[in-house]
C-alpha positions as CSV (number, residue, x, y, z in Angstrom):
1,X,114.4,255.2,52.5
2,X,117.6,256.4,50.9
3,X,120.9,255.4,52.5
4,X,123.8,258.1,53.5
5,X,126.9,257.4,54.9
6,X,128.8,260.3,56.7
7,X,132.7,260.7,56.7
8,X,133.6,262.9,59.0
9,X,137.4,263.1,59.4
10,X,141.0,265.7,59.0
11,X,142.3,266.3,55.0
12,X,144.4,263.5,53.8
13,X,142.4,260.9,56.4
14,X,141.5,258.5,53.2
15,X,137.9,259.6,53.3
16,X,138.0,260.1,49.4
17,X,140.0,256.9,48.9
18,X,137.3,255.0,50.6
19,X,134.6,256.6,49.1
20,X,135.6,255.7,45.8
21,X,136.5,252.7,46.8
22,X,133.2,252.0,48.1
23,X,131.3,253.5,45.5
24,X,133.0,251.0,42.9
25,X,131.7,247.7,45.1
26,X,128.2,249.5,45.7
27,X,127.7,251.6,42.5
28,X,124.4,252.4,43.4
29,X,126.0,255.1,45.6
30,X,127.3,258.9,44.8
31,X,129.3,261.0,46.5
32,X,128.3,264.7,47.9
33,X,131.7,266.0,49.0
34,X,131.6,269.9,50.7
35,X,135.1,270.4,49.1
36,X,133.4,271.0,46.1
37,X,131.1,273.6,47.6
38,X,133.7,275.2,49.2
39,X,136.1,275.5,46.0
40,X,133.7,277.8,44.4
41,X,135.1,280.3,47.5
42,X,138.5,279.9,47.2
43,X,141.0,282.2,45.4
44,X,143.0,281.0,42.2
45,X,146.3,280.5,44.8
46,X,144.1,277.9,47.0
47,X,143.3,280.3,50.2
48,X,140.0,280.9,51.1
49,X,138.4,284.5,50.6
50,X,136.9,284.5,54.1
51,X,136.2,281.6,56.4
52,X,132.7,282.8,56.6
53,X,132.1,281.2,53.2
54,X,132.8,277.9,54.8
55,X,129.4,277.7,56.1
56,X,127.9,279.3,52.8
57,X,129.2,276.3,51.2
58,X,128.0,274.2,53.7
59,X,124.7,275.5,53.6
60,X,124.9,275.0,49.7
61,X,125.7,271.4,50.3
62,X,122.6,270.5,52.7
63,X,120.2,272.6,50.3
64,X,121.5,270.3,47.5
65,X,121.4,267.2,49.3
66,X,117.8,268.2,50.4
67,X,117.3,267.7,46.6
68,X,119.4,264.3,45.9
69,X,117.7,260.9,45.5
70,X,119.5,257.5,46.4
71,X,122.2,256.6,48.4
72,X,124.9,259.0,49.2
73,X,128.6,258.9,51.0
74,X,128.8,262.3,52.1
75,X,132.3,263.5,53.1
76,X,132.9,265.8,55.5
77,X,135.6,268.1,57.0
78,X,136.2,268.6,60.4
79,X,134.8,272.1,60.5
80,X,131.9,273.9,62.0
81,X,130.7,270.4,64.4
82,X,128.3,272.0,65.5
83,X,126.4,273.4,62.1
84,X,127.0,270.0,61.0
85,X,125.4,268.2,63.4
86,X,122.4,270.1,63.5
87,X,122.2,269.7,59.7
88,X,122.9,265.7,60.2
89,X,119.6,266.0,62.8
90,X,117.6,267.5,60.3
91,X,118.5,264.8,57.7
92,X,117.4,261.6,59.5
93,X,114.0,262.3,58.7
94,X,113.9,261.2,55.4
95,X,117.4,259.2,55.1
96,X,118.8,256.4,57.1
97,X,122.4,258.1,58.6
98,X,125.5,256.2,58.9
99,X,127.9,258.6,61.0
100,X,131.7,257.4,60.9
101,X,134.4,259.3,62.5
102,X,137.6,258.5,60.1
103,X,140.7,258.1,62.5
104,X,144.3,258.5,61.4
105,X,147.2,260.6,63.1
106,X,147.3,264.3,62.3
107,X,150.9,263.3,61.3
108,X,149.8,260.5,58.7
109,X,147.0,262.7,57.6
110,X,149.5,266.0,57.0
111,X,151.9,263.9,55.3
112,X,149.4,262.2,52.7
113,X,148.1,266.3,52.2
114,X,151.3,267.0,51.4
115,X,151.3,264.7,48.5
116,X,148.0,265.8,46.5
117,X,148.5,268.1,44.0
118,X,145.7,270.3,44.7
119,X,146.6,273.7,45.5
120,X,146.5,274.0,49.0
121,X,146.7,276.9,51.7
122,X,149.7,275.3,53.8
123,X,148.4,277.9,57.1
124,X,144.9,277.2,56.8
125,X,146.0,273.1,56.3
126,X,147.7,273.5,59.8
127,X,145.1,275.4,61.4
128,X,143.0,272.4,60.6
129,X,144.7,269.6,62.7
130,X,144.5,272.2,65.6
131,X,141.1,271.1,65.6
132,X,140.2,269.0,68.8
133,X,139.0,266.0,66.3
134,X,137.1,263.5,67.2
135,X,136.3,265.0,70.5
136,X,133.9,267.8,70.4
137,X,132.3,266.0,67.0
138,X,131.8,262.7,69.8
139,X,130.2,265.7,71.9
140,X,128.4,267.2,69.8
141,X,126.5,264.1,68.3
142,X,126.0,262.5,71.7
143,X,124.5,265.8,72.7
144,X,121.8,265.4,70.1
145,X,121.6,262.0,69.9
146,X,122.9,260.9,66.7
147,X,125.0,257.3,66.8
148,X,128.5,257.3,65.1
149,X,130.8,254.6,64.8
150,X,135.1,255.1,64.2
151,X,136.4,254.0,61.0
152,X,140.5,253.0,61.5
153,X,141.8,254.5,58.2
154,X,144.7,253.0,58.6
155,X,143.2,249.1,58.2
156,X,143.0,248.1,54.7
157,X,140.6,249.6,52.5
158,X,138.8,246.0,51.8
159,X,138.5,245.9,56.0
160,X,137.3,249.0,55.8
161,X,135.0,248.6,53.3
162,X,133.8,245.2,55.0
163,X,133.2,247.2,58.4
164,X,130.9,249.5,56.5
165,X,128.8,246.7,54.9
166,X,128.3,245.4,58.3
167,X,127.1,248.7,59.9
168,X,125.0,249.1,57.5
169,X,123.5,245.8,56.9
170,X,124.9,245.5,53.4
């Protein structure tokens, strides 16, 4: 059975960072990241044509990962908990799921945003650390009974990396 871990965690949170990092120690991993789902609904100027198409995209992004063979990273936002979840559920039939909840400050987090050079909507950014992260995603996977484990994003990645391998039995 295929491997997937789950980053779950606000923009700028090192989730990519890791991931890649990861991915060059186990290269036997890919990564399925929603942002590029949800990129084919943004606007030329970075904003989002409707927030509707957020769960379009996700729902593009579970069909295709329905589809993918091997061992995935799978990076996640911290919208729609709840969709998520449910998807998550569906998945653990034919994957083993690695949930981790990628903590850093909202302050740390909007500052390392601030940085990328992606075009980015600044209102819909700020809207996102409103977001009551990791608390209603803890709730939401305790209430249907998926285990999850916190990732420090602020450790080294190499510690980071290190915890992984040990949840996973790598």
């Amino acid at each position: 059975m295929n491997n997937i871990i789950v980053l779950i965690g606000y923009p700028g949170a090192g989730k990519t960072t890791f991931a890649t990092a990861f991915i060059a120690k186990h290269p036997d991993y890919r990564l399925h990241d929603v942002y590029e789902y949800i990129k084919k609904y943004k606007r030329p100027d970075g904003t989002l044509i409707s927030e509707k198409y957020t769960i379009t995209a996700y729902t593009d992004m579970y069909q295709d990962l329905k589809n993918r063979e091997g061992n995935i990273i799978l990076e996640l936002g911290t919208n729609h908990h709840d969709f998520n979840t449910e998807q998550l559920k569906m998945i653990t039939d034919s994957a083993n799921l690695n949930i981790f909840l990628c903590l850093l400050s909202k302050e740390e987090c909007l500052a390392r945003e601030e940085k990328r050079e992606r075009v980015i909507d600044k209102e819909a950014l700020l809207k996102k650390f409103e977001r009551n992260f990791p608390e209603v995603h803890e709730t939401a996977l305790d209430g249907i009974g998926l285990d999850y484990h916190y990732l420090q994003m602020g450790q080294p990645i190499e510690d980071q990396i290190q915890f992984v391998e040990e949840i996973i039995g790598d």
